[in-house]
VOKOL-246408 format. One record per residue (C-alpha): residue in three letters; x negated, y negated, z negated. Coordinates in steps of 0.5 Angstrom, whole numbers, padded with zeros to 4 digits, always signed. Layout:
<nodes>
ALAXYZ
...
</nodes>
This chain:
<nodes>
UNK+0000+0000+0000
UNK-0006-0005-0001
UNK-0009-0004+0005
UNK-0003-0005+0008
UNK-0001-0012+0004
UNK-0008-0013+0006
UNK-0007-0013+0013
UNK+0001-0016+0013
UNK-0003-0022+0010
UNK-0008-0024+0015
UNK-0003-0021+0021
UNK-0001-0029+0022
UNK+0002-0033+0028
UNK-0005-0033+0032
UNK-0007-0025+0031
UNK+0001-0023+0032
UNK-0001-0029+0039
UNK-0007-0026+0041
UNK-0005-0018+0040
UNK+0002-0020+0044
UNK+0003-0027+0047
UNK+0006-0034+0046
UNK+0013-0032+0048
UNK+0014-0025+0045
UNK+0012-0028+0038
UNK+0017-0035+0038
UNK+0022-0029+0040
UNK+0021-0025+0034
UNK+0022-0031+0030
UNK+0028-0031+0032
UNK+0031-0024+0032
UNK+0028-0025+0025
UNK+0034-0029+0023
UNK+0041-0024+0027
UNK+0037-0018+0028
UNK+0039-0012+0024
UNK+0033-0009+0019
UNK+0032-0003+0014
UNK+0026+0000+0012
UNK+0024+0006+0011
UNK+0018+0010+0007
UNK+0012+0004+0006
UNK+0006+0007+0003
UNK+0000+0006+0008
UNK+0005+0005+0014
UNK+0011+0002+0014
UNK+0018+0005+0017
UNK+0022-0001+0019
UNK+0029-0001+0024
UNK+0030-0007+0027
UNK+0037-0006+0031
UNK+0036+0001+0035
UNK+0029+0000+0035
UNK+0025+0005+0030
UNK+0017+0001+0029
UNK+0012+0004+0024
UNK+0007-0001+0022
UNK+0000+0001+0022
UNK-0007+0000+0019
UNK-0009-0004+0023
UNK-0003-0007+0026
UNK-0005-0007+0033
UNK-0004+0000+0032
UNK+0003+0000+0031
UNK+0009+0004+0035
UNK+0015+0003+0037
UNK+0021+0008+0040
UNK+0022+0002+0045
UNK+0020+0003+0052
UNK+0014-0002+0052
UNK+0008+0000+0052
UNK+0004-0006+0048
UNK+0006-0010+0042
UNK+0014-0011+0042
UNK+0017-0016+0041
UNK+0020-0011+0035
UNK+0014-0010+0031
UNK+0012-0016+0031
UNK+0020-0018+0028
UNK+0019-0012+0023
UNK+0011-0015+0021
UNK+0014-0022+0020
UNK+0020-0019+0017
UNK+0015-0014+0011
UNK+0011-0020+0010
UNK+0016-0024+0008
UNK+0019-0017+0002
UNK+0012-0016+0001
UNK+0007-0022+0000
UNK+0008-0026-0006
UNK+0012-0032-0005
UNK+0007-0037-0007
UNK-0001-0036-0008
UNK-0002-0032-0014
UNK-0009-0033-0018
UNK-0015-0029-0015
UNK-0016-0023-0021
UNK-0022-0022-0023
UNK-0026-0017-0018
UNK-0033-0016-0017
UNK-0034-0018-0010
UNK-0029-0022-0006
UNK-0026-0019+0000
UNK-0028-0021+0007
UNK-0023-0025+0010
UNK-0021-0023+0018
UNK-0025-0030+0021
UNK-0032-0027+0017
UNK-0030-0019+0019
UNK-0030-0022+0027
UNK-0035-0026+0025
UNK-0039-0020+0023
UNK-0038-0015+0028
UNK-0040-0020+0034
UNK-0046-0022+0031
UNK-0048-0014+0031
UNK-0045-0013+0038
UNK-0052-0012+0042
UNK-0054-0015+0047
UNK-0057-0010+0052
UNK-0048-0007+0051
UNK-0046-0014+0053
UNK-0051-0014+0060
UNK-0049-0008+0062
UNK-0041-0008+0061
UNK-0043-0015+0065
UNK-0047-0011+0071
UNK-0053-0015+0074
UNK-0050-0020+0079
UNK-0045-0023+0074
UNK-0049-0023+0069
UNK-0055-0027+0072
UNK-0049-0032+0075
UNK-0046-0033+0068
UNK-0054-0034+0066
UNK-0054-0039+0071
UNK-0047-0043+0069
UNK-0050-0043+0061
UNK-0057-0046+0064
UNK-0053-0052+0068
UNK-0049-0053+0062
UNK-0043-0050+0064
UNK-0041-0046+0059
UNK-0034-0042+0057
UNK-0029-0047+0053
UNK-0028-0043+0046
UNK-0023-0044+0040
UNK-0024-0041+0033
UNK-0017-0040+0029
UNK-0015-0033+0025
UNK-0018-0030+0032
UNK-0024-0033+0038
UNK-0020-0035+0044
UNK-0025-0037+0050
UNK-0023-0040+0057
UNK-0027-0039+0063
UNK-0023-0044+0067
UNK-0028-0043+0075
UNK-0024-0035+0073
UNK-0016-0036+0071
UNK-0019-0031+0065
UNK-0017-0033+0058
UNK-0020-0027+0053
UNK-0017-0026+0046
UNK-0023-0024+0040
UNK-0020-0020+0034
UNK-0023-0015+0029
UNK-0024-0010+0030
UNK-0027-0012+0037
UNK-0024-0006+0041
UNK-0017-0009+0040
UNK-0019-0016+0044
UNK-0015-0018+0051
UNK-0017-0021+0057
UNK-0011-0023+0062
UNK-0015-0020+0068
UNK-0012-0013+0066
UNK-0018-0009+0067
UNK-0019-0004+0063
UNK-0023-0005+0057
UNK-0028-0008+0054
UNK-0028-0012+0062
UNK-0034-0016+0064
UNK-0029-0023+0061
UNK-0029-0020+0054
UNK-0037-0019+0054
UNK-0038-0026+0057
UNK-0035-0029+0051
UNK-0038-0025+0046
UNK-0044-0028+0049
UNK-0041-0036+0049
UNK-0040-0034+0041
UNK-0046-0032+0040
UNK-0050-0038+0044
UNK-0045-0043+0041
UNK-0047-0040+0034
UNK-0055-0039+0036
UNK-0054-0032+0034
UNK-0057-0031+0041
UNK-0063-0037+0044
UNK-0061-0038+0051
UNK-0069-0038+0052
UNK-0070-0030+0050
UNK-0065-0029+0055
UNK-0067-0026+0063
UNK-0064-0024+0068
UNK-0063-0017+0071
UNK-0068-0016+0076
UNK-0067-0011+0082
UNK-0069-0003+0080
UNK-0068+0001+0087
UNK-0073-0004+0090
UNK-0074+0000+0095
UNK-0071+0005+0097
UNK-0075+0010+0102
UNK-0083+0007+0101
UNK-0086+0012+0107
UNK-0079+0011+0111
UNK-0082+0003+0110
UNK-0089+0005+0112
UNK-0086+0010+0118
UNK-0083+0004+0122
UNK-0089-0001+0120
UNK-0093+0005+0124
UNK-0088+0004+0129
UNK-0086-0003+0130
UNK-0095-0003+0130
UNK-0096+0001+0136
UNK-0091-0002+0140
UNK-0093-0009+0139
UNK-0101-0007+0139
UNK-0098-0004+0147
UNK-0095-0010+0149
UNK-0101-0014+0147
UNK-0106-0009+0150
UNK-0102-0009+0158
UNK-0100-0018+0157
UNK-0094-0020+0160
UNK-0096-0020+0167
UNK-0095-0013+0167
UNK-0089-0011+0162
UNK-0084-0008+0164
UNK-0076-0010+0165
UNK-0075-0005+0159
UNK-0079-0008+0153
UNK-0074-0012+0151
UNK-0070-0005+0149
UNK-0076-0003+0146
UNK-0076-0009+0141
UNK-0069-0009+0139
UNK-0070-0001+0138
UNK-0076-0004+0134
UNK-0071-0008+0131
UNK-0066-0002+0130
UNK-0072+0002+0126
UNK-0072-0005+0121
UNK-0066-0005+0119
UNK-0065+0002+0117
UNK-0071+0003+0113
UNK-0069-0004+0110
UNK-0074-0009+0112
UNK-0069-0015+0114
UNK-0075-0019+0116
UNK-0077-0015+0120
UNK-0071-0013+0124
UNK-0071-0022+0125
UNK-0078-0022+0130
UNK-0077-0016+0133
UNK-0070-0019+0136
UNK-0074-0025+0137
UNK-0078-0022+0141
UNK-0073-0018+0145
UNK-0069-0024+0147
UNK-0075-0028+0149
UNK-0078-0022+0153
UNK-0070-0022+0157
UNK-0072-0029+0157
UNK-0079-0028+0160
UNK-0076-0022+0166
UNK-0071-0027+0168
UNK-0075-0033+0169
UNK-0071-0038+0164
UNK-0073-0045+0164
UNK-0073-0043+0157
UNK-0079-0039+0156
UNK-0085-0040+0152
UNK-0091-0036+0151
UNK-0094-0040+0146
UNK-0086-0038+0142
UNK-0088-0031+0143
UNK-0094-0031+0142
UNK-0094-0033+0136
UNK-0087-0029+0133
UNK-0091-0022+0136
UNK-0097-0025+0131
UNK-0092-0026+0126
UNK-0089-0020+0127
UNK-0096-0015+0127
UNK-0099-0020+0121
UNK-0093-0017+0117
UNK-0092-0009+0120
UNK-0100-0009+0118
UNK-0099-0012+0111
UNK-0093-0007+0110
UNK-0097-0002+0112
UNK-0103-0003+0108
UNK-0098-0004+0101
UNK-0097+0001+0095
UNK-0093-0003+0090
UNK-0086-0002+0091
UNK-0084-0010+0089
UNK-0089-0013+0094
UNK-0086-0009+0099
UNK-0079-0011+0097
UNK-0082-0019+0098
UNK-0085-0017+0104
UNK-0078-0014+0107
UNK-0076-0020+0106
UNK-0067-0020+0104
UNK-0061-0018+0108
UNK-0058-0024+0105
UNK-0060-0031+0102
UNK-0061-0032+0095
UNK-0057-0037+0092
UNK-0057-0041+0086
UNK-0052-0044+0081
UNK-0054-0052+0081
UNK-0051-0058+0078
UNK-0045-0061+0081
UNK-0046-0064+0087
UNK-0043-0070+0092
UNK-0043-0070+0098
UNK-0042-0074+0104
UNK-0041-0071+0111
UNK-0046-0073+0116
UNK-0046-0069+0123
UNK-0045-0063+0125
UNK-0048-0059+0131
UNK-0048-0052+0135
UNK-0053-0047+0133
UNK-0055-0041+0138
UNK-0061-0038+0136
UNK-0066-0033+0139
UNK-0065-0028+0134
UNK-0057-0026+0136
UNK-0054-0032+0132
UNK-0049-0037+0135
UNK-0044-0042+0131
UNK-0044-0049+0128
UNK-0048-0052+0122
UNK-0045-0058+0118
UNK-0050-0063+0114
UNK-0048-0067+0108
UNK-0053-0073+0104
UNK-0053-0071+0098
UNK-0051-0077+0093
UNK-0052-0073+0087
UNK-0058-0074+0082
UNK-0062-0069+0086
UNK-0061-0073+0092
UNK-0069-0075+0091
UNK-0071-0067+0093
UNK-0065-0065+0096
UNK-0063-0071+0101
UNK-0058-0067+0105
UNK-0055-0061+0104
UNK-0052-0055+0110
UNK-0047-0051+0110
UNK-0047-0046+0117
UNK-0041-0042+0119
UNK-0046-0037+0124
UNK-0044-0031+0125
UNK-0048-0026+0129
UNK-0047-0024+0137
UNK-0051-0018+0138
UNK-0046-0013+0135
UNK-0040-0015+0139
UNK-0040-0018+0147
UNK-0033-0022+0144
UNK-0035-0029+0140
UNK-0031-0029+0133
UNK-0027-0035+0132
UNK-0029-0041+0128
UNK-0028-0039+0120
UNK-0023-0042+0114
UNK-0026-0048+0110
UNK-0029-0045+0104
UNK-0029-0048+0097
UNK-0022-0047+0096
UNK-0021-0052+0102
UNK-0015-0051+0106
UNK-0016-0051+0115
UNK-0022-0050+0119
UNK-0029-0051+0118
UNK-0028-0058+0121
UNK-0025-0061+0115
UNK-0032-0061+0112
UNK-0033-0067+0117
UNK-0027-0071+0114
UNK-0027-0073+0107
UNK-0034-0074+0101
UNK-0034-0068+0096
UNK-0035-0067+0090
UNK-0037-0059+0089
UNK-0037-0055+0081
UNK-0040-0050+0081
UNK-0045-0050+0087
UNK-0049-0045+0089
UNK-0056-0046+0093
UNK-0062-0043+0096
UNK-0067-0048+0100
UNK-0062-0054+0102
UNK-0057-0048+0104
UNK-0049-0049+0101
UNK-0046-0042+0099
UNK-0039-0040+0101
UNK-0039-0037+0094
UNK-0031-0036+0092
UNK-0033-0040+0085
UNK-0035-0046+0088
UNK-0029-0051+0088
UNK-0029-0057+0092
UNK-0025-0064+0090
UNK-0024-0069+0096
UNK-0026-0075+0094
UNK-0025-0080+0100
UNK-0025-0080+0108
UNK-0032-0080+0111
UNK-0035-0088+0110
UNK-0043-0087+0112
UNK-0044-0095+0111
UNK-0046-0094+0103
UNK-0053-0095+0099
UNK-0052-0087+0098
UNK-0054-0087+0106
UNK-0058-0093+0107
UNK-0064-0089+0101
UNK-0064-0084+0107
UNK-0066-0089+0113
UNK-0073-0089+0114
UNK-0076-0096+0118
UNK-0083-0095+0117
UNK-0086-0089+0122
UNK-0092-0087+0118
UNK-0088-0086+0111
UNK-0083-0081+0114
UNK-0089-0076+0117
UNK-0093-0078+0111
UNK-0087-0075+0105
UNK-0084-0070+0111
UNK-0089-0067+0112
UNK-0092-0067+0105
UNK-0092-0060+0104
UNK-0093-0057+0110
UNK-0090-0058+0117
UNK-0082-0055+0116
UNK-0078-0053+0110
UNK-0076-0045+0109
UNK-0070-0046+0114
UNK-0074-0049+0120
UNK-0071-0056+0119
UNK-0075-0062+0117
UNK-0068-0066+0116
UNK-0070-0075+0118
UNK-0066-0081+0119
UNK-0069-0087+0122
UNK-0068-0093+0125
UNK-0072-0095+0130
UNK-0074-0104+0132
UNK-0074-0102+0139
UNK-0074-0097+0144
UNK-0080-0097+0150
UNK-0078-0092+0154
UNK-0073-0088+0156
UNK-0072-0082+0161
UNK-0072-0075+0164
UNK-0077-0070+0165
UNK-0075-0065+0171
UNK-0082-0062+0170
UNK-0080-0060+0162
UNK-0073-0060+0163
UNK-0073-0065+0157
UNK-0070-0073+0155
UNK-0075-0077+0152
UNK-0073-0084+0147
UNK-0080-0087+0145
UNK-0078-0091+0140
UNK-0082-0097+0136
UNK-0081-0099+0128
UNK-0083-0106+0126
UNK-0090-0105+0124
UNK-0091-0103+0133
UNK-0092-0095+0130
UNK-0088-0091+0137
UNK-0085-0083+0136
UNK-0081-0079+0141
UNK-0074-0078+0139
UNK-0073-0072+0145
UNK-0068-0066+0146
UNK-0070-0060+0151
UNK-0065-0058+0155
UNK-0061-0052+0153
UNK-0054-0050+0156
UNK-0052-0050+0149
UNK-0055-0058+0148
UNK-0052-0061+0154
UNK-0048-0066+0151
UNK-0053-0069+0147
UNK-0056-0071+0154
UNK-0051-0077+0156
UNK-0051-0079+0149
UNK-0059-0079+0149
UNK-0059-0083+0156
UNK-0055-0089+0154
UNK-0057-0090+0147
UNK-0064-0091+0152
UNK-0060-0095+0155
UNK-0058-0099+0151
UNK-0063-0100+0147
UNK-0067-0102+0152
UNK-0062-0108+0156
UNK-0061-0110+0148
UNK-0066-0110+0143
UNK-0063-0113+0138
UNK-0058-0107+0136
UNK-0060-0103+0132
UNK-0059-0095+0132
UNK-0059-0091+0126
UNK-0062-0083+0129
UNK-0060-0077+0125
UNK-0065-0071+0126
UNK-0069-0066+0126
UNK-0078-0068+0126
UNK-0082-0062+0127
UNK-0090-0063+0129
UNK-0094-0061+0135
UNK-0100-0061+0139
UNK-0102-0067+0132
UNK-0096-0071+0135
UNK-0089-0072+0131
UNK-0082-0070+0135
UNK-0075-0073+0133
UNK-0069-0068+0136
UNK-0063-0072+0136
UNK-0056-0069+0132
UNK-0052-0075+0130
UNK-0054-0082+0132
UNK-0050-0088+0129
UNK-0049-0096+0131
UNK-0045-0098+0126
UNK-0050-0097+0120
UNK-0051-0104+0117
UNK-0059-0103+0115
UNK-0062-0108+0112
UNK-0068-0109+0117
UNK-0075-0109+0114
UNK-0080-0116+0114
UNK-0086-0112+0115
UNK-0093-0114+0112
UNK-0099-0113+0116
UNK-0103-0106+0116
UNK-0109-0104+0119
UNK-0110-0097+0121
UNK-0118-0093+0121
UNK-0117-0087+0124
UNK-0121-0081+0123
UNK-0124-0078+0129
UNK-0125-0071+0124
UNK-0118-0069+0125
UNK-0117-0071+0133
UNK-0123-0066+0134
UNK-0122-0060+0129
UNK-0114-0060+0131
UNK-0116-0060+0139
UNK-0122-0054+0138
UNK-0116-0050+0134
UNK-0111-0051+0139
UNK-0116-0050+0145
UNK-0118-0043+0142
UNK-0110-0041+0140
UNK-0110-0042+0147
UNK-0115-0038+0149
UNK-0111-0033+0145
UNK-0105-0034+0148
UNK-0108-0033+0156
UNK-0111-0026+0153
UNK-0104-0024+0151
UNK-0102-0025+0157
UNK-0106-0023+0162
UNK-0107-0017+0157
UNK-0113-0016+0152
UNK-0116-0010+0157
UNK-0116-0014+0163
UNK-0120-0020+0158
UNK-0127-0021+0161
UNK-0129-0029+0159
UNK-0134-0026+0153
UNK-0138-0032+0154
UNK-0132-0037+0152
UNK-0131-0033+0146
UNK-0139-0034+0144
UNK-0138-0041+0147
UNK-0133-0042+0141
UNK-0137-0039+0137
UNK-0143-0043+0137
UNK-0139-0049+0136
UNK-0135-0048+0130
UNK-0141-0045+0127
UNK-0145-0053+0129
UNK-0139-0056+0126
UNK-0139-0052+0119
UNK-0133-0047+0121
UNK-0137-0041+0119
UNK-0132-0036+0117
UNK-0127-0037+0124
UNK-0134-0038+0128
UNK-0136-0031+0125
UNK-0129-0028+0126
UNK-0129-0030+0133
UNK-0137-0027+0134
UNK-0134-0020+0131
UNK-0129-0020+0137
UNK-0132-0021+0142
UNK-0137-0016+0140
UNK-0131-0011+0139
UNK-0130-0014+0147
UNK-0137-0011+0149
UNK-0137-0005+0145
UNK-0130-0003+0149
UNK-0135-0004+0156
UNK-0139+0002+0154
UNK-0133+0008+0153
UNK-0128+0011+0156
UNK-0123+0010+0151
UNK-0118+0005+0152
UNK-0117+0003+0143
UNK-0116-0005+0143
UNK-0113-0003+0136
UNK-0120-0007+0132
UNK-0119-0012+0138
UNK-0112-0014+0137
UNK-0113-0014+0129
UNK-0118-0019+0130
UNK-0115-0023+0134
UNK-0108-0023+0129
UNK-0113-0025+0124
UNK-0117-0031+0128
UNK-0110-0033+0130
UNK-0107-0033+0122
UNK-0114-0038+0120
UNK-0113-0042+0127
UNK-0105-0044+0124
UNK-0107-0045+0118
UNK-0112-0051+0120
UNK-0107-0054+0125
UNK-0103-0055+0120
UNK-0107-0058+0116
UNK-0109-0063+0121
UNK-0103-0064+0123
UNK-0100-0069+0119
UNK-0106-0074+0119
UNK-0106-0074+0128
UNK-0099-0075+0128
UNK-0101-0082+0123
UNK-0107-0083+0128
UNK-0102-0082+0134
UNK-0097-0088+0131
UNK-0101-0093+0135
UNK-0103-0089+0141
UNK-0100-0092+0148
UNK-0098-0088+0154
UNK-0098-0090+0161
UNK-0091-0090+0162
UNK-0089-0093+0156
UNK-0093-0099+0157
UNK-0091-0100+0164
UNK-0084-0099+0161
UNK-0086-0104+0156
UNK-0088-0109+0162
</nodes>
């Protein structure tokens, strides 16, 4: 009897609320006062009628049954637990007898039982991919909202879930309906224990991949594979590869993906397509692209080849899908979209943001993509609903700025991820100091704190807005099937804002014709170039997506400024890009149709004058490998075409980093046509 009165006592409203509801609780009050109700035998369990319903009251009083066909706590039991509190419990608060020790209250046995839940049971209730992203909430200050009464209710709002905590803790309710403990109900014991510091959120980390891989010698098999055929391929050149290479590489690219080596699977597509485009003799093809995706692409099979410990070879593999993070919330303004067609089998529409958040100092612009993949299926998907919880096609991304809760990002790549919400604040105004911040005047500060960390970010964009003084020339090149915008800033430094000819590009030529046009017959205007930069042959290169002349900029007042280039760069940029070119004609005319020995050794002594003893090293081994292939009747480039796989690793590697300096240098270069143009 006492352990039942005990339990009447801390059954209150909030414990009947959390074990049942709102709505069965206030039921019962009022059947408590015209229901029918007789009690039974009353010892460690109450037997209670309640009109035609037969409830026994139990310890604890979760456990309680009822003869009604409810499968939960009822409305009757809850009656006849309100109706036994009222005959049982003293009427008023009688004065505490003398005992040893007090008894716990409800609070301090809950309190109790979550301090000594483990962690490492919450983790795994939680599963890895849950865990890490409530991991990541916590870490940016999103944490679930939390009420302590007689029980623990805890709100994770971005889910709809709301969890009940009661003692015992296998009695606790969430309302996803998932069998219990789910993974709402971990995640609030969790919250409890950080809110109370039973737990520092720093001793905790997030699961990382077991099963990294999972067939290593299937991994080594295929590097072996993808090997030989590209060892082949550099061995005959292009000018004798057959029509059916490229369905070798995409079988490459098949081998790839089932032996899970996505990065992989990526270059050899690449390769296939641009082999395509090579036997078809597209304006599009480029040796020098090829050449330097194969390079790529024997660098990695060499390395998986050579690697033993399986969480390299998962970093070397590279991911099937991107990894994103949660971050701060962000504000977003739409700024362009543009057609995306890529050579590795991708199609679809790139959307771009300025980021008006404070982490719009490292992130300055944000992308979302809607890219769907071409090579499974002849017929093209169509275009995808908006994410975030938007309603319409991707293409209500352009018409309002937004606010985003719980965004989730890897690089400058916004994640469709069903948690993230989106709030539209107003239409679409780029005429605002958020956009101004991003507007580049000045020429050399752009390549200067673009290109600070290397010539392109992990997405393969360089993403710039500037706003040239005016525009020198403007024209067609029929010989390279691109138009070219040479425009000037203020301090008189000159960049090419250029876009290649392509069939999924086409629009962008009448734009770019007449903002030449017009720049020219009007050099007051002022056009504001949204683009993509990206360094070559040591010049900076501005592809248009978005131009804008209705941008209010405040123009510059430049001061004076004087430039001393250094002559060092322009020299070993040239020397490494000469020798990348003797590397490219070997590939293509085939490494065992290459007998200029003499240039290798002419370049050999030239690095070693200049102090460029490892590369002049490298290139003495490979034409004494060439020699050596002279005296025998064995037709094995192997060691040849790995030594030109390492020359060509040291050759990008100094040509980009002396690339941004000759970009500088290149600022206040004049060509021909522009300075007729400019007369």
């Amino acid at each position: 009897m006492d352990e039942l009165k005990k339990a009447l006592a801390d059954a209150d409203d909030d414990y009947l609320t959390a074990i049942s509801n709102k709505g069965v609780v206030k039921r019962a009050h009022k059947d408590l006062e015209t229901a029918s109700i007789t009690t039974g035998f009353i010892c460690d369990t109450a037997d209670v009628m309640v009109d035609q319903a037969q409830c026994v009251i139990k310890v604890p009083v979760a456990e309680s049954v009822c003869s009604c066909p409810s499968r939960t706590i009822c409305r009757h039991i809850v009656t006849a637990v309100l109706f036994l509190r009222q005959e049982l419990l003293p009427k008023e608060p009688q004065p505490p007898a003398a005992a040893p020790e007090k008894p716990l209250s409800r609070q301090e046995k809950l309190a109790e039982e979550l301090t000594g839940y483990p962690v490492e049971d919450l983790v795994r209730v939680m599963k890895k991919k849950y865990y890490n992203t409530f991991l990541e909430k916590v870490r940016v200050g999103i944490i679930p909202l939390m009420e302590e009464l007689s029980s623990i209710t805890v709100d994770i709002p971005e889910e709809r879930v709301t969890v009940k905590l009661l003692t015992p803790l296998r009695y606790s309710s969430c309302t996803c309906g998932g069998a219990m403990p789910c993974k709402h109900v971990a995640a609030a014991i969790l919250t409890w224990k950080l809110r109370h510091g039973i737990v520092d959120l720093n001793s905790l980390a997030p699961v990382r991949e077991t099963a990294v891989v999972s067939d290593t010698d299937k991994l080594h098999h295929c590097a072996g594979l993808c090997l030989a055929f590209l060892e082949q391929l550099l061995t005959d050149g292009l000018v004798r590869t057959s029509e059916d290479a490229a369905e070798y590489s995409e079988t490459n690219a098949l081998l790839c993906h089932h032996a899970e080596c996505p990065e992989g699977e990526r270059l050899f597509r690449e390769i296939g397509n641009r082999l395509k485009a090579y036997t078809a003799h597209s304006p599009e093809f480029s040796a020098h692209r090829l050449f330097d995706t194969m390079m790529y692409a024997h660098q990695l099979m060499t390395s998986i080849l050579q690697e033993t410990d399986s969480k390299k070879l998962k970093e070397l593999s590279g991911d099937f899908k991107s990894s994103y993070q949660i971050t701060d919330e962000l504000e977003l303004v739409p700024v362009a979209k543009r057609k995306f067609s890529s050579i590795t089998g991708y199609e679809g529409d790139i959307y771009y943001f300025v980021n008006k958040s404070p982490s719009g100092r490292a992130l300055p612009y944000l992308t979302y993509s809607d890219i769907r993949p071409t090579y499974y299926s002849s017929r093209r998907s169509k275009k995808s609903n908006a994410p975030w919880g938007l309603y319409g096609l991707c293409d209500v991304l352009m018409y309002y700025e937004m606010r985003l809760t719980l965004p989730k990002l890897s690089g400058i790549k916004l994640s469709s991820s069903g948690e993230t919400q989106a709030v539209q604040l107003r239409k679409t105004k780029l005429d605002q100091k958020a956009v101004y911040e991003k507007v580049y005047t000045d020429f050399r500060k752009l390549i200067e704190e673009s290109f600070r960390h290397g010539t392109d970010d992990e997405e393969g964009e360089t993403l710039v807005m500037l706003m040239p003084e005016r525009c020198i020339h403007s024209g067609f090149s029929e010989i390279h099937q691109t138009h070219t915008i040479v425009a000037e800033d203020a301090y008189g430094q000159r960049l090419k804002i250029q876009a290649r000819y392509h069939s999924k590009s086409r629009d962008q030529f009448p734009q770019l014709a007449m903002v030449g046009k017009r720049m020219i017959e009007n050099p007051g205007a002022s056009y504001v170039i949204f683009g993509n930069a990206w360094l070559e042959g040591g010049e900076c290169h501005i592809y248009p997506i978005a131009i804008f002349d209705d941008l209010c900029v405040p123009r510059p007042q430049p001061q004076p400024r004087k430039i001393s280039p250094d002559p060092a760069y322009p020299y070993f940029s040239g020397l490494f890009r000469e020798i990348n070119e003797m590397l490219c004609d070997m590939v293509q005319c085939g490494v065992h149709s290459f007998d200029l020995y003499g240039q290798i050794d002419d370049y050999s002594k030239e690095c070693e004058r200049s102090g460029l003893t490892v590369l002049s090293g490298s290139l003495h081994e490979l034409s004494e490998a060439f020699k050596a292939g002279n005296h025998t009747c064995r037709q094995d480039y192997t060691a040849v075409i790995r030594s030109v796989s390492r020359i060509y690793a040291y050759l990008q590697a100094g040509i980009r980093k002396t690339d941004i300096q000759c970009a500088i240098n290149r600022l206040f270069e004049r060509e021909e046509n522009e300075n007729e143009s400019a007369r």
